[in-house]
C-alpha positions in Angstrom: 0.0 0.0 0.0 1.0 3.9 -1.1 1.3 5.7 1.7 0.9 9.4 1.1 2.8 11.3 4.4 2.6 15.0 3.2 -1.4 16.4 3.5 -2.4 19.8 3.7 -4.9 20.6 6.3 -8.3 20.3 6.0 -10.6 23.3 6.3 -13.1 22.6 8.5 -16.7 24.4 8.3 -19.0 23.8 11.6 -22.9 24.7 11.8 -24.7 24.4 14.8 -23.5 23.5 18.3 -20.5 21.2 17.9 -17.9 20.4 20.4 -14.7 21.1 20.1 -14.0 17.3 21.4 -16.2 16.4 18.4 -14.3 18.5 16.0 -10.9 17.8 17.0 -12.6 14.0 16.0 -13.6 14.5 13.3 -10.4 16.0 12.0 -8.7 13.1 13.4 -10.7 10.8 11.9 -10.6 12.6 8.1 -6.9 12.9 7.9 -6.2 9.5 9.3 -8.5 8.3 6.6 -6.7 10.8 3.8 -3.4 8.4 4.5 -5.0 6.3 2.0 -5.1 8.3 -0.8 -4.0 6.9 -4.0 -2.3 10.2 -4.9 -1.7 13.8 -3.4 -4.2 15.7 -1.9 -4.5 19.0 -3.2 -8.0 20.2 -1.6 -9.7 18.8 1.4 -12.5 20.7 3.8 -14.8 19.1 6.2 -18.2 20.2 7.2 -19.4 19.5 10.7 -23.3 20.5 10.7 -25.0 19.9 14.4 -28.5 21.6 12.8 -29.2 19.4 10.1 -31.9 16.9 12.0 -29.3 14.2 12.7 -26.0 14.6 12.9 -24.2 15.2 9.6 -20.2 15.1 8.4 -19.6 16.0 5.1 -16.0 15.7 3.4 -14.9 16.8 -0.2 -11.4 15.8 -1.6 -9.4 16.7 -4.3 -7.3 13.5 -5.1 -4.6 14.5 -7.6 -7.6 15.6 -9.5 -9.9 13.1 -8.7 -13.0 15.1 -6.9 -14.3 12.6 -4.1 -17.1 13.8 -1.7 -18.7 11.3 0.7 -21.0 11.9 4.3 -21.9 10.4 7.2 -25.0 11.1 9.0 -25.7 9.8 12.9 -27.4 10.5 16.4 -24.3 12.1 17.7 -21.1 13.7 15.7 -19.0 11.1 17.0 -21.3 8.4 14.4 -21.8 10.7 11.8 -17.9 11.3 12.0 -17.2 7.0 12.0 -19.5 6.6 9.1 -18.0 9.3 7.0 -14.2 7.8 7.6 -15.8 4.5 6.5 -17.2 5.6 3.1 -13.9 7.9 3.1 -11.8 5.0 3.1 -13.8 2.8 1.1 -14.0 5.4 -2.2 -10.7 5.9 -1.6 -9.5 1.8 -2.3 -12.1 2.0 -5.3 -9.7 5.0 -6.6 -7.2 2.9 -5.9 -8.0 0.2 -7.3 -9.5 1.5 -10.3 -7.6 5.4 -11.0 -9.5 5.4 -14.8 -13.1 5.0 -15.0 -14.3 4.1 -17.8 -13.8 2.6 -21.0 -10.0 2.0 -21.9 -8.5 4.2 -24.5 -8.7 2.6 -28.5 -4.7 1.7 -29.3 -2.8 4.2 -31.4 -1.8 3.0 -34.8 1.1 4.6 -36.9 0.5 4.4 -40.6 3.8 5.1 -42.8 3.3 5.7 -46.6 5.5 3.5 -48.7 6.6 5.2 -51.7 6.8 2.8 -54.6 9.8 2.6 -56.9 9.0 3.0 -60.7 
């Protein structure tokens, strides 16, 4: 497995009444789950919303171009935050495992004209 050690930081967006235990958490959580990246990470944020009915985490990733956005939703942060890393981490082996969606690219053929002598 690719490790990927340098990560930027995530920006992290809160709504509602959230904890700062359930923040720190939640950041925890995300950049422990961004160590399985495929390639760099050039954008990540993280939205922590308390007044959505439910608690709901919300992560977008930019993966070496790749956009990847997956959420969690729970009765407290803390579930919310576990379900996210799961799904996180999940889309993240599917990048992995398959970096070019879609069909494959037709073969490139080089054609030479062939002069004929007289």
């Amino acid at each position: 497995m690719t490790r990927i050690d340098q990560l930027i930081s995530p920006q992290v967006h809160i709504h509602g009444e959230v904890v700062p235990e359930a923040a720190e958490y939640a950041v925890e959580k995300f950049v422990a789950a961004l160590h399985h990246a495929p390639g760099p990470v050039l954008r990540a944020s993280l939205n922590l919303d308390a007044a959505a009915p439910g608690d709901r985490v919300d992560a977008h990733v930019d993966i070496n171009g790749a956009g990847v956005h997956v959420h969690g939703i729970g009765s407290t942060m803390q579930e919310a935050t576990d379900v996210m890393q799961e799904r996180l981490r999940t889309r993240l082996h599917r990048l992995r495992r398959r970096p070019r969606q879609g069909p494959a690219a037709p073969p490139v053929t080089i054609c030479r004209a062939v002069a004929s002598a007289g």
